[in-house]
KOLGU-4560 file (N, C-alpha, C; in nm, 3 decimals, padded with zeros to 5 digits):
<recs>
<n_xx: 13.231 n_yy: 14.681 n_zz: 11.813 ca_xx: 13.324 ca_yy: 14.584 ca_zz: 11.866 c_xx: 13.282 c_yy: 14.549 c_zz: 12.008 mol: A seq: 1 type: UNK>
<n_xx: 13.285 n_yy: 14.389 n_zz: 12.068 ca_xx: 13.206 ca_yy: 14.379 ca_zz: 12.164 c_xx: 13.372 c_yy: 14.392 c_zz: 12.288 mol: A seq: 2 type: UNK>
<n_xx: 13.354 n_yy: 14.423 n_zz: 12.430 ca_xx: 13.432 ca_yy: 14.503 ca_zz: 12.466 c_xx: 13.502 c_yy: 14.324 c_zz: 12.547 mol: A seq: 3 type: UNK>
<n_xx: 13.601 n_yy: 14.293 n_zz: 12.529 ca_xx: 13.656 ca_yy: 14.143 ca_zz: 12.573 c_xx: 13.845 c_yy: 14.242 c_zz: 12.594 mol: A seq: 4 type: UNK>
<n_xx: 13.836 n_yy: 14.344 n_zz: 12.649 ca_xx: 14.006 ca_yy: 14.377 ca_zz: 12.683 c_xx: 14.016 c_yy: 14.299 c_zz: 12.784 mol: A seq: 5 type: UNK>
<n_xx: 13.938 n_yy: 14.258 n_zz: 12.931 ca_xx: 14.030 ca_yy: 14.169 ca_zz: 13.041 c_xx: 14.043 c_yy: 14.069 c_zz: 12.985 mol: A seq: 6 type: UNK>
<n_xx: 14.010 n_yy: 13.964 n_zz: 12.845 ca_xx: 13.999 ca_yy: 13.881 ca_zz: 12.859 c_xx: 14.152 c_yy: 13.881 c_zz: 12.745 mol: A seq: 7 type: UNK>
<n_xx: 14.142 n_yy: 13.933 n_zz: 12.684 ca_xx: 14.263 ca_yy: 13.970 ca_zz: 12.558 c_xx: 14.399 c_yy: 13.998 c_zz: 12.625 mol: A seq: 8 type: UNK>
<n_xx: 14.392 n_yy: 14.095 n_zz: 12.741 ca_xx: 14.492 ca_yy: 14.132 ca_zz: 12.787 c_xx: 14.579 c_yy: 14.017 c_zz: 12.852 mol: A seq: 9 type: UNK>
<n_xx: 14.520 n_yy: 13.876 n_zz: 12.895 ca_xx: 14.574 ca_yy: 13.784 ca_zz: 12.970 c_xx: 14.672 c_yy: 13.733 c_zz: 12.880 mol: A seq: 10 type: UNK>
<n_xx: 14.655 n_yy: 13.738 n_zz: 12.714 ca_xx: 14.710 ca_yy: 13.696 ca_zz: 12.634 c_xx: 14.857 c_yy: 13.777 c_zz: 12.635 mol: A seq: 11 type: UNK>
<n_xx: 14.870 n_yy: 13.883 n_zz: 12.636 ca_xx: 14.984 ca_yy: 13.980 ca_zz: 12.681 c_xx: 15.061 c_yy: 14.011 c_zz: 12.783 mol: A seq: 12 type: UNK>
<n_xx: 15.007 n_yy: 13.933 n_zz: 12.909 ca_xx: 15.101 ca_yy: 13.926 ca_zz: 13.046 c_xx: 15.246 c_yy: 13.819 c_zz: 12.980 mol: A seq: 13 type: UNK>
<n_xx: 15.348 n_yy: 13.915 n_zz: 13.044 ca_xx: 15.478 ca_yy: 13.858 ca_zz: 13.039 c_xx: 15.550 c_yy: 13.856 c_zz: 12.885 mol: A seq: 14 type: UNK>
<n_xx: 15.468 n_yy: 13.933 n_zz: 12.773 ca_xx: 15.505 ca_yy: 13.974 ca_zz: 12.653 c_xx: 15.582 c_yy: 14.110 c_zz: 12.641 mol: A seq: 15 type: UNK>
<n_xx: 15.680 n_yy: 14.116 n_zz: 12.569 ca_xx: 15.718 ca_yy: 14.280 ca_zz: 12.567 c_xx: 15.554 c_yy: 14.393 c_zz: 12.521 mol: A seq: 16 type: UNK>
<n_xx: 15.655 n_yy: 14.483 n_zz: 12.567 ca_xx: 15.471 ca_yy: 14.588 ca_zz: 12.541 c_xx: 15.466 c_yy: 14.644 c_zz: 12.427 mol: A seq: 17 type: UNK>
<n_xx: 15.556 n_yy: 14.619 n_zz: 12.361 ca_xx: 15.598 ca_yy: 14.617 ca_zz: 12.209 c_xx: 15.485 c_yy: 14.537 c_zz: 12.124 mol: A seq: 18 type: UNK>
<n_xx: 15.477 n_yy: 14.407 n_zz: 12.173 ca_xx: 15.383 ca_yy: 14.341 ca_zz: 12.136 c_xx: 15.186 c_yy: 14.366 c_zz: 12.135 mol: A seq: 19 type: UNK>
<n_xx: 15.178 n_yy: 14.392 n_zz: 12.297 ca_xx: 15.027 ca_yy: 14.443 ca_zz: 12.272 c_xx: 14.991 c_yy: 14.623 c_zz: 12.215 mol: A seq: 20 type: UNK>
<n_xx: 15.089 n_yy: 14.713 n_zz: 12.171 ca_xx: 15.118 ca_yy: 14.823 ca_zz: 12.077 c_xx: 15.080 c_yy: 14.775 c_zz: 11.956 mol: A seq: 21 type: UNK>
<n_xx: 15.143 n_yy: 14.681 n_zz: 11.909 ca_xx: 15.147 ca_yy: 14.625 ca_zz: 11.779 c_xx: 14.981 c_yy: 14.641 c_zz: 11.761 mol: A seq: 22 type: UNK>
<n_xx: 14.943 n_yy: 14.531 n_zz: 11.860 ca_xx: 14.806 ca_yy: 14.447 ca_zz: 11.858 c_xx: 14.721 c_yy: 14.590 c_zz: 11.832 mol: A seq: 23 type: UNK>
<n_xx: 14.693 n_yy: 14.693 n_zz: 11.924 ca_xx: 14.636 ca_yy: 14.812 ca_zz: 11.925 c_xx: 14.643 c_yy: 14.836 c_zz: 11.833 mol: A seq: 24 type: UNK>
<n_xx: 14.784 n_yy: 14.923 n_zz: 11.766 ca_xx: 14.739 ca_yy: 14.923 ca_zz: 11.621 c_xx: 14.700 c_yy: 14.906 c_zz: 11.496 mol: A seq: 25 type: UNK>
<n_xx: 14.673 n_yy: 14.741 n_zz: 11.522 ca_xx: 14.586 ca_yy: 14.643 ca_zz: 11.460 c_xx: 14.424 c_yy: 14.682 c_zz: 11.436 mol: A seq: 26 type: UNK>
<n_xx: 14.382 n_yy: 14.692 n_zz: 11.588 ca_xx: 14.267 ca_yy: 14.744 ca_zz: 11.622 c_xx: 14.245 c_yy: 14.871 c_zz: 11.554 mol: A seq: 27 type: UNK>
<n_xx: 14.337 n_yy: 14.958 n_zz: 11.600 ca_xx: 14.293 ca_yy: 15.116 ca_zz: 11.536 c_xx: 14.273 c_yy: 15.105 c_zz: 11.351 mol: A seq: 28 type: UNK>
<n_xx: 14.340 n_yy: 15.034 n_zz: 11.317 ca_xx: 14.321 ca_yy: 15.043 ca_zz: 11.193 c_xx: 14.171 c_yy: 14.953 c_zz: 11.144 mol: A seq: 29 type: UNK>
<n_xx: 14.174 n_yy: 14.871 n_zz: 11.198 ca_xx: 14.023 ca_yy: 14.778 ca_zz: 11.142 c_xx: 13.889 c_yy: 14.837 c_zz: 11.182 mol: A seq: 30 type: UNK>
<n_xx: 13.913 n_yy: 14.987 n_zz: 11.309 ca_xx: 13.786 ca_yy: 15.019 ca_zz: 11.335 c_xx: 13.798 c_yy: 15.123 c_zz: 11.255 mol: A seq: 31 type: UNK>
<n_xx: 13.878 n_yy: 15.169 n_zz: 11.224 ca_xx: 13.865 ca_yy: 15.255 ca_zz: 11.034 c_xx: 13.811 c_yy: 15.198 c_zz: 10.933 mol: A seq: 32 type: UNK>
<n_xx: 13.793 n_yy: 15.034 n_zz: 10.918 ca_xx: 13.750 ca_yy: 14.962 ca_zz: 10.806 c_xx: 13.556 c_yy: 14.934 c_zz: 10.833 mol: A seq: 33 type: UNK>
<n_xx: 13.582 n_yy: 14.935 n_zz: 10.945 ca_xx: 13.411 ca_yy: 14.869 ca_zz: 10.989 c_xx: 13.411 c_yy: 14.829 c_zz: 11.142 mol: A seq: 34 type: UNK>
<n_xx: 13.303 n_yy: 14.767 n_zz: 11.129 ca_xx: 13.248 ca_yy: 14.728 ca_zz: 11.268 c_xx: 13.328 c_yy: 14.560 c_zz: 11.235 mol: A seq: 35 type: UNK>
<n_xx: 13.386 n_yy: 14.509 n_zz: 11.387 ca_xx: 13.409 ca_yy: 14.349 ca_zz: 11.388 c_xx: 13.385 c_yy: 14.346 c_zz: 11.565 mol: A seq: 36 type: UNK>
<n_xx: 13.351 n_yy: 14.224 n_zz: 11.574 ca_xx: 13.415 ca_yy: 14.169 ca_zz: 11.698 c_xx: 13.541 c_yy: 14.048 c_zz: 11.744 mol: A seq: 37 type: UNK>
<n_xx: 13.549 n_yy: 14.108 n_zz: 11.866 ca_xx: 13.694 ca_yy: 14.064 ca_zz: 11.903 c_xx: 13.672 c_yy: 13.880 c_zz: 11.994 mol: A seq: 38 type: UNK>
<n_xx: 13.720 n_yy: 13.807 n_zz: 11.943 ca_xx: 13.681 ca_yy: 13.688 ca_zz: 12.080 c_xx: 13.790 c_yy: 13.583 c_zz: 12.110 mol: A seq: 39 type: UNK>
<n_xx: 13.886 n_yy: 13.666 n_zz: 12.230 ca_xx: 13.977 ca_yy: 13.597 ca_zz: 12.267 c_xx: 13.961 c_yy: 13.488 c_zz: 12.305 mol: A seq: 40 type: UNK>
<n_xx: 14.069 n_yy: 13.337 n_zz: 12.291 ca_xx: 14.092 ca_yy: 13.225 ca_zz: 12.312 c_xx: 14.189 c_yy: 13.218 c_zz: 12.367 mol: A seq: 41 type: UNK>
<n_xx: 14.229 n_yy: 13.090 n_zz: 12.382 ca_xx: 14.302 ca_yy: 13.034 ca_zz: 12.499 c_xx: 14.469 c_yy: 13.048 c_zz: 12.434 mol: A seq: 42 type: UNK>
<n_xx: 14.490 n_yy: 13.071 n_zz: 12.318 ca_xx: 14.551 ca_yy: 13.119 ca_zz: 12.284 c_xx: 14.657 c_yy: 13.218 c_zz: 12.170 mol: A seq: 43 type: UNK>
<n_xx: 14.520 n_yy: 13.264 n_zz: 12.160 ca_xx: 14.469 ca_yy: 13.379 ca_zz: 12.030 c_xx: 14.411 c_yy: 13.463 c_zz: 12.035 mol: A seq: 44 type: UNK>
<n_xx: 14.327 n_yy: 13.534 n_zz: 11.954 ca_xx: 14.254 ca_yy: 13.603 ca_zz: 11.930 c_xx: 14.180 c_yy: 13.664 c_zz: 11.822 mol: A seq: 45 type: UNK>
<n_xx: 14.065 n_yy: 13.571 n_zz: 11.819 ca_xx: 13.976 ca_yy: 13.627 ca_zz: 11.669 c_xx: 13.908 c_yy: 13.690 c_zz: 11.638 mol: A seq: 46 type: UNK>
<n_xx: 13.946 n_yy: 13.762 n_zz: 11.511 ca_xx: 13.870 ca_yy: 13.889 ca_zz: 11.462 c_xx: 13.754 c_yy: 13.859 c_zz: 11.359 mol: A seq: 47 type: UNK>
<n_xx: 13.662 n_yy: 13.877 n_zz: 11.400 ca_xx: 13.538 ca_yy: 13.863 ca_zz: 11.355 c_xx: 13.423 c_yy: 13.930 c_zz: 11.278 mol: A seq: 48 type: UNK>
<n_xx: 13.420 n_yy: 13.911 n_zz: 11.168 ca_xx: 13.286 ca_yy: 14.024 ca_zz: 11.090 c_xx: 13.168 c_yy: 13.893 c_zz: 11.070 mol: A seq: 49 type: UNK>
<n_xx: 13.131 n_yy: 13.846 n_zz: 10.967 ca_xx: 13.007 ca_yy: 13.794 ca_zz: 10.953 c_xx: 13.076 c_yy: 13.649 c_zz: 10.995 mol: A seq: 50 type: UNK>
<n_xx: 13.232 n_yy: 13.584 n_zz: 10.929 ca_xx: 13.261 ca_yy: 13.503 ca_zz: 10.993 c_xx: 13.438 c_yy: 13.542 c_zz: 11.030 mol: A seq: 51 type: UNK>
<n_xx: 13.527 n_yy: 13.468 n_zz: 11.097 ca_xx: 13.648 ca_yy: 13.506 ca_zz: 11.131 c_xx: 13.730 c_yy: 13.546 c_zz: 11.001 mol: A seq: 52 type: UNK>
<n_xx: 13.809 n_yy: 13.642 n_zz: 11.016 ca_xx: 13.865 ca_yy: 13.686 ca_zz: 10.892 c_xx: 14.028 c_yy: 13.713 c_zz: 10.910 mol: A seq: 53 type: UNK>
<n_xx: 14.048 n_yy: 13.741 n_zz: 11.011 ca_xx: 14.183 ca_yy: 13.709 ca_zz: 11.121 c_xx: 14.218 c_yy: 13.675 c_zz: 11.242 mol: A seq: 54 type: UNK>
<n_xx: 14.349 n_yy: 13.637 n_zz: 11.277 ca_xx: 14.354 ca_yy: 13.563 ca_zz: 11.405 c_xx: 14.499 c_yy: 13.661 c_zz: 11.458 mol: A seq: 55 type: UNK>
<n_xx: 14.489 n_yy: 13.663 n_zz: 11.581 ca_xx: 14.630 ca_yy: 13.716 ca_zz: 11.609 c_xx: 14.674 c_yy: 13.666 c_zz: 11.747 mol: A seq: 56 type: UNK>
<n_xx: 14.788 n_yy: 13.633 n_zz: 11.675 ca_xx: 14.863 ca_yy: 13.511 ca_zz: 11.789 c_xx: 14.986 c_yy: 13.600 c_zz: 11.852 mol: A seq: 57 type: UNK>
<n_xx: 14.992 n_yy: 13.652 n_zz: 11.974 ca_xx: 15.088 ca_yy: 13.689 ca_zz: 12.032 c_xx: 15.201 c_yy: 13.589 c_zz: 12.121 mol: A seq: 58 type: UNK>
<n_xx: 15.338 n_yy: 13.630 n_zz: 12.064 ca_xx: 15.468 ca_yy: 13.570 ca_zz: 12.129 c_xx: 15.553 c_yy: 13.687 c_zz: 12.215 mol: A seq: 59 type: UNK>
<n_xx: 15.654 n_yy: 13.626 n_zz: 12.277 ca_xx: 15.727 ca_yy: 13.728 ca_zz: 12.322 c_xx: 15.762 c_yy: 13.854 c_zz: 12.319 mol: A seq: 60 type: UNK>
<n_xx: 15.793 n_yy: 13.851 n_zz: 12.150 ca_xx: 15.878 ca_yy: 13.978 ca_zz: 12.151 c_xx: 15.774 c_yy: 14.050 c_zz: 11.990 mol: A seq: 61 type: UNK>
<n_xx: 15.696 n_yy: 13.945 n_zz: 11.927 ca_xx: 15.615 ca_yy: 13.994 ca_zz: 11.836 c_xx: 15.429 c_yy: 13.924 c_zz: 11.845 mol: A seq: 62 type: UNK>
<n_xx: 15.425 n_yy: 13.962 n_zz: 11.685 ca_xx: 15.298 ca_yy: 13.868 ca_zz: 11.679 c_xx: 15.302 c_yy: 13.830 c_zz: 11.534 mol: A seq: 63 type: UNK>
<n_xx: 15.165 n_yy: 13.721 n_zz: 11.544 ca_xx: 15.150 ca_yy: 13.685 ca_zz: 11.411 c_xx: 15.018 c_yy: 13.711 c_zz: 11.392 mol: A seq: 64 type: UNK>
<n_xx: 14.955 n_yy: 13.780 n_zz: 11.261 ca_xx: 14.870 ca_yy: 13.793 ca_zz: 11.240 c_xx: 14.818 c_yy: 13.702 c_zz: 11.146 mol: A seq: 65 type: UNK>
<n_xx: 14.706 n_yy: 13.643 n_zz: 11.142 ca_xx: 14.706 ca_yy: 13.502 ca_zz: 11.013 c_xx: 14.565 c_yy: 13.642 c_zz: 10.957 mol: A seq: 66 type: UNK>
<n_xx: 14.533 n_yy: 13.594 n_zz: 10.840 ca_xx: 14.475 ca_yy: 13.687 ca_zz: 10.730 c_xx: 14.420 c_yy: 13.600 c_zz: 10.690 mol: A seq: 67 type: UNK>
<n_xx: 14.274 n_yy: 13.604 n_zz: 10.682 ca_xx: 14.173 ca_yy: 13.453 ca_zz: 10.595 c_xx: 14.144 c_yy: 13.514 c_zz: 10.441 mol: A seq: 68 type: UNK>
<n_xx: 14.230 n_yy: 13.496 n_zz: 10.382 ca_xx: 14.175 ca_yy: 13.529 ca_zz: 10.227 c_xx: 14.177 c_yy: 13.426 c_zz: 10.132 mol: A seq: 69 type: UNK>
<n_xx: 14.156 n_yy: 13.477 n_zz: 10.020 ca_xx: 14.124 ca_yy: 13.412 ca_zz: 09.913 c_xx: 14.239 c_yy: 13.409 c_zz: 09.802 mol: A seq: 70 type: UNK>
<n_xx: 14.392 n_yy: 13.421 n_zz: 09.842 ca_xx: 14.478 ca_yy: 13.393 ca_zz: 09.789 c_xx: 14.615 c_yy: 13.386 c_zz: 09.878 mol: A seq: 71 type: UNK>
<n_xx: 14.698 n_yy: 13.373 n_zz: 09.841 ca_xx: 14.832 ca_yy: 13.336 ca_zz: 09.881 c_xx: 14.893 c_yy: 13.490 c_zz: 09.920 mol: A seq: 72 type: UNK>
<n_xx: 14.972 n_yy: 13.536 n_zz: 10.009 ca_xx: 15.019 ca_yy: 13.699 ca_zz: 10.030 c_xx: 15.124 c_yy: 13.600 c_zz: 09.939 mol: A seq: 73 type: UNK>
<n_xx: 15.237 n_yy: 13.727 n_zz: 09.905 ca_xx: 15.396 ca_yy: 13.744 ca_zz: 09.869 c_xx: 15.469 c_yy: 13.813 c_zz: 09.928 mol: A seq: 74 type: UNK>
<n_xx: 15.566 n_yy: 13.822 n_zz: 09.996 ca_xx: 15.641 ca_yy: 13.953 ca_zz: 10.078 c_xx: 15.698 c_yy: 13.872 c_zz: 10.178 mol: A seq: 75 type: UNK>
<n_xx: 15.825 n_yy: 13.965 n_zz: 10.217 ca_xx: 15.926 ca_yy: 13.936 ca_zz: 10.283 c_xx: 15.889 c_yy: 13.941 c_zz: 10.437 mol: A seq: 76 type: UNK>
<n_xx: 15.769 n_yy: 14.001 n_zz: 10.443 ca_xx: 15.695 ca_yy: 13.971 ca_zz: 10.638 c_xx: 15.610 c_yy: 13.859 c_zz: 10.599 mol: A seq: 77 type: UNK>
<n_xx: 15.551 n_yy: 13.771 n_zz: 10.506 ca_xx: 15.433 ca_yy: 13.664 ca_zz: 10.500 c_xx: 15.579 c_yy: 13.517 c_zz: 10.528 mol: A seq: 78 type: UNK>
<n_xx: 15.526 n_yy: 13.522 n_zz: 10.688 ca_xx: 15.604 ca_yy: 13.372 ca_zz: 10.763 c_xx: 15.573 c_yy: 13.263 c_zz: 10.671 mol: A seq: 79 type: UNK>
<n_xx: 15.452 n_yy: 13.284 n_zz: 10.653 ca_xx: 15.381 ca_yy: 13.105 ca_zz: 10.617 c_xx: 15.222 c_yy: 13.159 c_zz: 10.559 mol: A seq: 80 type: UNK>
<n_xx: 15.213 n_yy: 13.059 n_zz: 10.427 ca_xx: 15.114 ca_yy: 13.058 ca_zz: 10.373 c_xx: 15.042 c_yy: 12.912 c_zz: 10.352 mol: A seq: 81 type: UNK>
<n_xx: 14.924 n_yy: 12.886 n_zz: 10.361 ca_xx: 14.841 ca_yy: 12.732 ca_zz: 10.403 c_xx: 14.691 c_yy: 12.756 c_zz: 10.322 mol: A seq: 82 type: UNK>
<n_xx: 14.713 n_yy: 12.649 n_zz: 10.219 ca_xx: 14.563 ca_yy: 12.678 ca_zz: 10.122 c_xx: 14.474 c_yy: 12.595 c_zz: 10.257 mol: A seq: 83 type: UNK>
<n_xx: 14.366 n_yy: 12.630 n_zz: 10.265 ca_xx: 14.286 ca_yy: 12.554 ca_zz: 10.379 c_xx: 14.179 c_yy: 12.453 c_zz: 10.274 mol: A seq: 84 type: UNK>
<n_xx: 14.142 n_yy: 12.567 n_zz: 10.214 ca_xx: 14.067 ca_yy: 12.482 ca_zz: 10.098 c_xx: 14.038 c_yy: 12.545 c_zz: 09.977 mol: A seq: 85 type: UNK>
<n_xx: 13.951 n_yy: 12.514 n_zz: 09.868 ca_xx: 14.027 ca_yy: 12.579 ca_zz: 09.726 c_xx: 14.028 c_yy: 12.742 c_zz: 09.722 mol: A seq: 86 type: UNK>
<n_xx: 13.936 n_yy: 12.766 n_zz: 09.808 ca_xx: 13.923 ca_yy: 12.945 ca_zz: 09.732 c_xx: 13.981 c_yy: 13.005 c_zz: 09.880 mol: A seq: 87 type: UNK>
<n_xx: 14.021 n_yy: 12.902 n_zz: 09.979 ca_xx: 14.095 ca_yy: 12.993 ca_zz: 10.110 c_xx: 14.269 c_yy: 12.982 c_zz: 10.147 mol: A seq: 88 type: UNK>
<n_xx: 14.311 n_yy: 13.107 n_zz: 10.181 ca_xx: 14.478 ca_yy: 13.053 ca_zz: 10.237 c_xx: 14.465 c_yy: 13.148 c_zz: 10.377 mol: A seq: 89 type: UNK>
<n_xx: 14.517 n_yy: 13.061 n_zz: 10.482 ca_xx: 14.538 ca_yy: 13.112 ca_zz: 10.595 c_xx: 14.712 c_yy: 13.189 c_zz: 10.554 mol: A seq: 90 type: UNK>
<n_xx: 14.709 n_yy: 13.320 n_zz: 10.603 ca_xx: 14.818 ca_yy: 13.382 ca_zz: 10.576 c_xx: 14.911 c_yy: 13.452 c_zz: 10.672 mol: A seq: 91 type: UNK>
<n_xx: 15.008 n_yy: 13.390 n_zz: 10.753 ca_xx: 15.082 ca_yy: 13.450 ca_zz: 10.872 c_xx: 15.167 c_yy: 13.569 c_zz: 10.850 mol: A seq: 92 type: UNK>
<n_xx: 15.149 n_yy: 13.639 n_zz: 10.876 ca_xx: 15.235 ca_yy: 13.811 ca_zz: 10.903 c_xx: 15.329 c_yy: 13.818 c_zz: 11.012 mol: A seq: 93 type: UNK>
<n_xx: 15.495 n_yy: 13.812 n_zz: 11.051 ca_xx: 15.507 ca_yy: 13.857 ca_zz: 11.156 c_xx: 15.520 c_yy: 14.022 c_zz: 11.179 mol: A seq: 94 type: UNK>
<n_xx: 15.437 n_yy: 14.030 n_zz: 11.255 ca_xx: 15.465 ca_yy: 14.204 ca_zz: 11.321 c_xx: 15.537 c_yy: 14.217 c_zz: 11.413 mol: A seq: 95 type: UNK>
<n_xx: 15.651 n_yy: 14.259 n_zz: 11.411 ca_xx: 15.747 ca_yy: 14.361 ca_zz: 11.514 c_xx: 15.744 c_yy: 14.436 c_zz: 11.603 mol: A seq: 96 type: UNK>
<n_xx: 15.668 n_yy: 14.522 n_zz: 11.498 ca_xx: 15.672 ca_yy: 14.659 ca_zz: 11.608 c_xx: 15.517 c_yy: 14.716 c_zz: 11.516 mol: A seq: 97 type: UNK>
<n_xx: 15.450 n_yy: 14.826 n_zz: 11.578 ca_xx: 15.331 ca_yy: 14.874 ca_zz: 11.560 c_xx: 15.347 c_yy: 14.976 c_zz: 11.377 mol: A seq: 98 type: UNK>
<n_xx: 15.444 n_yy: 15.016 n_zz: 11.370 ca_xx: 15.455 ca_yy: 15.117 ca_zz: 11.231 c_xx: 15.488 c_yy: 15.016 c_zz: 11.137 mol: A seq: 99 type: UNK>
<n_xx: 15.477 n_yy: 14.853 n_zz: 11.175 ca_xx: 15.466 ca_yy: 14.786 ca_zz: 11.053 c_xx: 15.326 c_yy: 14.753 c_zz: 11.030 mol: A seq: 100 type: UNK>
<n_xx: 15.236 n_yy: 14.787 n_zz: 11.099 ca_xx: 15.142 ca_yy: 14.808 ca_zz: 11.052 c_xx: 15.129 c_yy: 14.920 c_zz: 10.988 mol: A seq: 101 type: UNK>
<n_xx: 15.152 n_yy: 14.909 n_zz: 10.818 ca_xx: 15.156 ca_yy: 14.957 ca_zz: 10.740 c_xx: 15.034 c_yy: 15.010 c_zz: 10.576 mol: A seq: 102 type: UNK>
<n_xx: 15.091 n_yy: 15.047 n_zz: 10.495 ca_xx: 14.978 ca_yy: 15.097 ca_zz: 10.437 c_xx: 14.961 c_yy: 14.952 c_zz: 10.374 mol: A seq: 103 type: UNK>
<n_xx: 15.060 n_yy: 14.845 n_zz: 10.333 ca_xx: 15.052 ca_yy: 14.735 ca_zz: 10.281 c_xx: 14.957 c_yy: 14.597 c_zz: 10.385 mol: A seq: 104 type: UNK>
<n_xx: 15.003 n_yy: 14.634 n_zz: 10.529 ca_xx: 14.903 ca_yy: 14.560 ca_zz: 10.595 c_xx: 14.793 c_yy: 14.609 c_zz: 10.632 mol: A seq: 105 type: UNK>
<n_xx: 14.740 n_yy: 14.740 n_zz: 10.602 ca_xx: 14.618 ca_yy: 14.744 ca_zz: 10.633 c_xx: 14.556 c_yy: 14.699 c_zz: 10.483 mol: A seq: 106 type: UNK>
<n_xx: 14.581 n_yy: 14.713 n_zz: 10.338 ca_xx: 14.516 ca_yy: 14.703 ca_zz: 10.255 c_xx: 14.517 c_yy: 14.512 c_zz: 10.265 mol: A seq: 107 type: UNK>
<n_xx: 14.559 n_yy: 14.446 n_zz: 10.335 ca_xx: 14.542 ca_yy: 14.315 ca_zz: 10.346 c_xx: 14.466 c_yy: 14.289 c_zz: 10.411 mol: A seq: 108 type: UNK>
<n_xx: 14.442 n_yy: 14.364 n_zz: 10.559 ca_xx: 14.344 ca_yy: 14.392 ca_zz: 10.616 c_xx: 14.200 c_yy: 14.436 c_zz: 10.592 mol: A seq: 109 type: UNK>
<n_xx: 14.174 n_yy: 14.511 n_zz: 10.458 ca_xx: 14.054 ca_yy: 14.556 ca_zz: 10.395 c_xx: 14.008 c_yy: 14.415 c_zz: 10.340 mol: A seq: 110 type: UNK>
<n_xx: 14.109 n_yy: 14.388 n_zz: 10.229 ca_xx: 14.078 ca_yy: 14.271 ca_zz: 10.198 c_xx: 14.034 c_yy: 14.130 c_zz: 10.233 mol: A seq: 111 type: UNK>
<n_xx: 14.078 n_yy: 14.117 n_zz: 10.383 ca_xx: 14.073 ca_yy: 14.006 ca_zz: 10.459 c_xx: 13.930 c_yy: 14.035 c_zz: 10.505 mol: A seq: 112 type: UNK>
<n_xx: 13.883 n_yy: 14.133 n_zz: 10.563 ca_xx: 13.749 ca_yy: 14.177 ca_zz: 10.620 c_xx: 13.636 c_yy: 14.192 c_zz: 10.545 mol: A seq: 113 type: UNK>
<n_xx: 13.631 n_yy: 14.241 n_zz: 10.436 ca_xx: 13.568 ca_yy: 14.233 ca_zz: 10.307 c_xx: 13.518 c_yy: 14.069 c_zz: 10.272 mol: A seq: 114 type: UNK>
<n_xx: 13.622 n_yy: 13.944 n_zz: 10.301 ca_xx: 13.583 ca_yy: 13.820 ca_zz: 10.280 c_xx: 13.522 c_yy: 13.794 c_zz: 10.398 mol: A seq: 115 type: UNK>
<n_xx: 13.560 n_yy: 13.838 n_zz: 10.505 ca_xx: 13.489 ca_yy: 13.779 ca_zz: 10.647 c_xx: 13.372 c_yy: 13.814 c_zz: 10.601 mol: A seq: 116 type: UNK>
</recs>
């Protein structure tokens, strides 16, 4: 993972710390899956293996994680689902708090990285 925390962290000034927790344990779990890199934007942050495979958009009090796969999620945390094109759906997660990063979002997470 290439090391971009000052640049990530700007994304988290004036957010509860609830929120960049979350994000961390985002991280801890995907460097269990493999190697990615991280490349914050102006107002995001993309997670990267051969090509982007998630994005994570921090708000106030949560985040959204979008998931690049190859189908539609189902579940009562998937905000919003968007076919991009035939074999892709951008897939929004809101996360709360960090222990919803769960055994159900990390196996979305395998999956999402696996297509990156």
């Amino acid at each position: 993972m290439t090391d971009t925390a000052p640049a990530a962290e700007s994304l988290f000034q004036g957010k509860d710390p609830g929120v960049q927790t979350t994000y961390a344990r985002l991280l801890d779990v995907l460097r269990a899956i493999g190697p990615f890199t991280v490349e914050p934007k102006k107002t995001s942050i993309h997670l990267v293996r051969t090509s982007g495979f998630a994005g994570v958009h921090p708000r106030k009090s949560y985040l959204y994680l979008t998931l690049r796969l190859d189908r539609a999620l189902q579940g009562s945390r998937v905000a919003k689902t968007e076919q991009v094109s035939r074999h892709r759906w951008h897939n929004d997660i809101r996360l709360d708090a960090p222990e919803q990063v769960d055994a159900e979002v990390q196996g979305w997470l395998q999956e999402a990285y696996a297509l990156g």
